[in-house]
C-alpha positions in Angstrom: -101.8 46.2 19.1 -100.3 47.6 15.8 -102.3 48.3 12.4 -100.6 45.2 11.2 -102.2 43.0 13.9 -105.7 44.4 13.6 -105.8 44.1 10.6 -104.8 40.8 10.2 -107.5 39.8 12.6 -110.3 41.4 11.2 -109.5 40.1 7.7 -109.6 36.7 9.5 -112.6 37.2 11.4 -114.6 38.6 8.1 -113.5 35.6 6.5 -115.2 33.6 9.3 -118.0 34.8 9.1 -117.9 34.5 5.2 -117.1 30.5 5.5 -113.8 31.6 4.2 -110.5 30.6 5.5 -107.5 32.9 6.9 -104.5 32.1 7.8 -100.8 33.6 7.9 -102.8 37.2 7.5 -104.7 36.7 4.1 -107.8 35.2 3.2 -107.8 31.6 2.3 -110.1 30.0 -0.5 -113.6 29.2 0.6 -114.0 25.4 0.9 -117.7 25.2 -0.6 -120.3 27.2 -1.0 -122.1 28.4 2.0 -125.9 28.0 2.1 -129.2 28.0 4.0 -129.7 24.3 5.2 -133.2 23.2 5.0 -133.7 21.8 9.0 -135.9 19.0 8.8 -136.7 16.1 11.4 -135.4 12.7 10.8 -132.2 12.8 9.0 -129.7 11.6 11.6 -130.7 9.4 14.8 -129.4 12.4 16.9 -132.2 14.4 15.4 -134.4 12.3 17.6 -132.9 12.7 20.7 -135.7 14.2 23.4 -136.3 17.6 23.7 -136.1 17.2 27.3 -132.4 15.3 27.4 -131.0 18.5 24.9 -132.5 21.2 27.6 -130.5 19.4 30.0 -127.2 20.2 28.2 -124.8 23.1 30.0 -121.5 23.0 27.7 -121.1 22.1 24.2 -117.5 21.4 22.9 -116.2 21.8 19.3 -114.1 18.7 18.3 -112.2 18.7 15.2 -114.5 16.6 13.0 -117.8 17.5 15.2 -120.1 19.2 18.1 -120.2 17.4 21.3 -123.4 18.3 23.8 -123.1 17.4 27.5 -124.8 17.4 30.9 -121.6 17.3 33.2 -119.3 15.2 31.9 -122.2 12.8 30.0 -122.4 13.1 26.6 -126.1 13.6 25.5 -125.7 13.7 21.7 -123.2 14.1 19.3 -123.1 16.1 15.7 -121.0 15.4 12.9 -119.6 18.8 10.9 -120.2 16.5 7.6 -124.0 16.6 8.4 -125.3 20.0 8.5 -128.9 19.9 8.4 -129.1 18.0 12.0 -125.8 20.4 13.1 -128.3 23.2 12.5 -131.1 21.8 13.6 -129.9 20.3 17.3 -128.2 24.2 17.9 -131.9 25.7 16.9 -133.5 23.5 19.4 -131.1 24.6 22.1 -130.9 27.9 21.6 -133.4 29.3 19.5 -133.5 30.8 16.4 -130.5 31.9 14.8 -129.9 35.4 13.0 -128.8 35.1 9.5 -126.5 36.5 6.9 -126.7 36.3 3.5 -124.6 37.1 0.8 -125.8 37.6 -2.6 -124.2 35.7 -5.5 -121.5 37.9 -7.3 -121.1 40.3 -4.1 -118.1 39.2 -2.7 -115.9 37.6 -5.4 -114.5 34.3 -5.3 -113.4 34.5 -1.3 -117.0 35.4 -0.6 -119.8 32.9 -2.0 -123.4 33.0 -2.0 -125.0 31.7 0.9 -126.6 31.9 4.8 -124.4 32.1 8.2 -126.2 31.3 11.4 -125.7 33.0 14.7 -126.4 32.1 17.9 -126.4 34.6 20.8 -123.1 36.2 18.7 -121.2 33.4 20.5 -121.9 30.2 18.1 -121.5 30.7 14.0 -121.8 28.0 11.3 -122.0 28.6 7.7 -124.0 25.6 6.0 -122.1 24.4 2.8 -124.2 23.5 -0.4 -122.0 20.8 -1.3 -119.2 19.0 1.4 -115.5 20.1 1.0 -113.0 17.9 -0.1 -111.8 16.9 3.5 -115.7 15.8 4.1 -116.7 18.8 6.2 -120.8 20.2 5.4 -120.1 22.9 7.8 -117.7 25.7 9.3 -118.0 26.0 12.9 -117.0 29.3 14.7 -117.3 29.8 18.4 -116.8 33.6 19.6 -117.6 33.2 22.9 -117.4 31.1 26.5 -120.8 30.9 26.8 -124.3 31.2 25.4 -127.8 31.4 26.4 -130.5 29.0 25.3 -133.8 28.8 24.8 -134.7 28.0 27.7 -132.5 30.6 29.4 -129.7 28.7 30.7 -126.0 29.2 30.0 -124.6 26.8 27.7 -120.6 26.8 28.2 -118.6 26.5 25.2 -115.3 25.3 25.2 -112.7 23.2 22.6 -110.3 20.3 22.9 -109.2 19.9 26.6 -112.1 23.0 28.2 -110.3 25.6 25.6 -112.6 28.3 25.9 -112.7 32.1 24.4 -111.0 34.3 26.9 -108.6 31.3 28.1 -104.7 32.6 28.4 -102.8 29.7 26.3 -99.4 30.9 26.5 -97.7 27.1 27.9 -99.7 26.3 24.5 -98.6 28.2 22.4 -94.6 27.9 23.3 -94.7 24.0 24.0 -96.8 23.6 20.5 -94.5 22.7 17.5 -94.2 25.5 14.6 -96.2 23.0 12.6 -99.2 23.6 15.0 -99.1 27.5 14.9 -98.5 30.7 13.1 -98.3 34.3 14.4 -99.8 37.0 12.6 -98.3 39.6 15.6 -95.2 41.7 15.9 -92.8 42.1 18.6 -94.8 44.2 20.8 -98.4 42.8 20.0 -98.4 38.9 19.1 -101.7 37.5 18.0 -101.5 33.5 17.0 -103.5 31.0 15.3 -103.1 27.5 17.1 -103.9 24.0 16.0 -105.7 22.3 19.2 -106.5 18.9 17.6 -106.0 17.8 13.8 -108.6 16.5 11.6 -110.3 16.7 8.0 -107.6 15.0 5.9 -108.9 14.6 2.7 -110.5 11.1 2.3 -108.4 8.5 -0.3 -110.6 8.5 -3.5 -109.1 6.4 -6.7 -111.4 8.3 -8.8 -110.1 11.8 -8.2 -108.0 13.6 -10.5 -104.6 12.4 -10.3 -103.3 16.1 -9.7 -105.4 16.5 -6.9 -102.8 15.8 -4.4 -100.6 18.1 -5.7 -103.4 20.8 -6.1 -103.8 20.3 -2.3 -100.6 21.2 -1.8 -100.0 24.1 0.3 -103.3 23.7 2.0 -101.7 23.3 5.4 -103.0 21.1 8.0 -106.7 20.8 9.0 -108.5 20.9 12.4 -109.8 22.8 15.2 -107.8 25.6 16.0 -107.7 29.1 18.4 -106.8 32.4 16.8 -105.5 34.5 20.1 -104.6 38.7 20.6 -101.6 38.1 22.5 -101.7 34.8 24.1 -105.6 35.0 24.7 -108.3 33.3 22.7 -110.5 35.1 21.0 -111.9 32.5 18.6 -112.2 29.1 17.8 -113.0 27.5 14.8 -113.2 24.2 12.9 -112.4 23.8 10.2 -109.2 26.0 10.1 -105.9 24.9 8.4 -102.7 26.2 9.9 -99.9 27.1 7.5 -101.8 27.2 4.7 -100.2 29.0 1.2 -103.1 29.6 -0.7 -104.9 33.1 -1.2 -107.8 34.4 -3.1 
């Protein structure tokens, strides 16, 4: 892989983990500020659901707009990204406690804001925003690996849209996927690509925004769950993350 490629993907992968952005190579503008949710029963119905139907749950799949827990191919509860507090919540009663990351105010300039990522196992990360992003979205969703262990001590399989999981080789993907669904950060002899597997979080209609806010979203590519791949493999995936997006810090 050359110096080019590397570093293109650890710029996007520190951004990750910031609740930043990256795309064509540079770091995109953070969407909100990331920050410690308070977890607290009884703020969604799917905070209720039993402890014993979650330990059932052996795969969890990242959806464009939200986090899907199943036993087989049932679905036992479902999460939306625009509510973080029972997002966090449902993943700490499945797989423990998290580790967290916190970045002070002022640290890391404007592509780095104040606030706490949790991590799962090193295989599950979600940055909490203080306030929702424009598209709707309360929190960033990275998934870094196929699997994960939970509390209980069972593997949890993670996957994406259509069973995409870290590790997968998406190469019929990536060439049957139109240029508006993918970017390559590679060169000729190491390719590494960020690929849109389903769209989502277009910004909501809202007659009382600022009249220049379509235009100021301009650039902003297109929204959604997408894989980031060294070659043709996946190393991560991550919701939300625009492809083709101008913007930088």
């Amino acid at each position: 892989m050359t110096l080019r490629t590397v570093l293109a993907l650890s710029a996007a992968l520190l951004a990750f983990s910031a609740g930043s952005v990256a795309v064509d190579g540079t770091i995109g503008p953070a969407v909100a500020t990331a920050a410690a949710a308070e977890v607290s029963s009884g703020h969604d119905d799917t905070a209720h659901v039993s402890n014993a139907k979650l330990k059932r749950v052996d795969s969890i799949e990242l959806d464009a707009e939200s986090l899907v827990f199943r036993r087989g191919s049932k679905t036992v509860v479902e999460t939306s990204m625009r509510d973080a507090v029972t997002t966090v919540s449902l993943l700490n009663r499945l797989l423990g406690t998290p580790s967290r990351t916190q970045t002070a105010e002022g640290d890391g300039g404007a592509c780095f804001p104040a606030g706490t990522t949790y991590t799962w196992g090193g295989a599950v990360r979600v940055a909490a925003l203080a306030t929702a992003a424009k598209a709707g979205n309360a929190v960033e969703i990275r998934i870094l690996r196929d699997a994960v262990r939970s509390r209980s001590g069972s593997d949890v399989e993670l996957t994406g849209p259509d069973g995409v999981q870290v590790g997968d080789d998406i190469h019929d993907a990536i060439t049957d996927a139109p240029k508006a669904d993918k970017v390559s950060y590679g060169s000729d002899d190491a390719k590494a690509w960020q690929l849109l597997l389903a769209e989502g979080w277009a910004p909501e209609a809202d007659d009382e925004r600022d009249p220049d806010a379509a235009a100021d979203e301009a650039g902003h590519g297109t929204n959604g769950v997408s894989a980031l791949t060294d070659d043709t493999t996946v190393t991560v995936l991550g919701s939300p993350m625009p492809v083709h997006a101008q913007r930088s810090c």
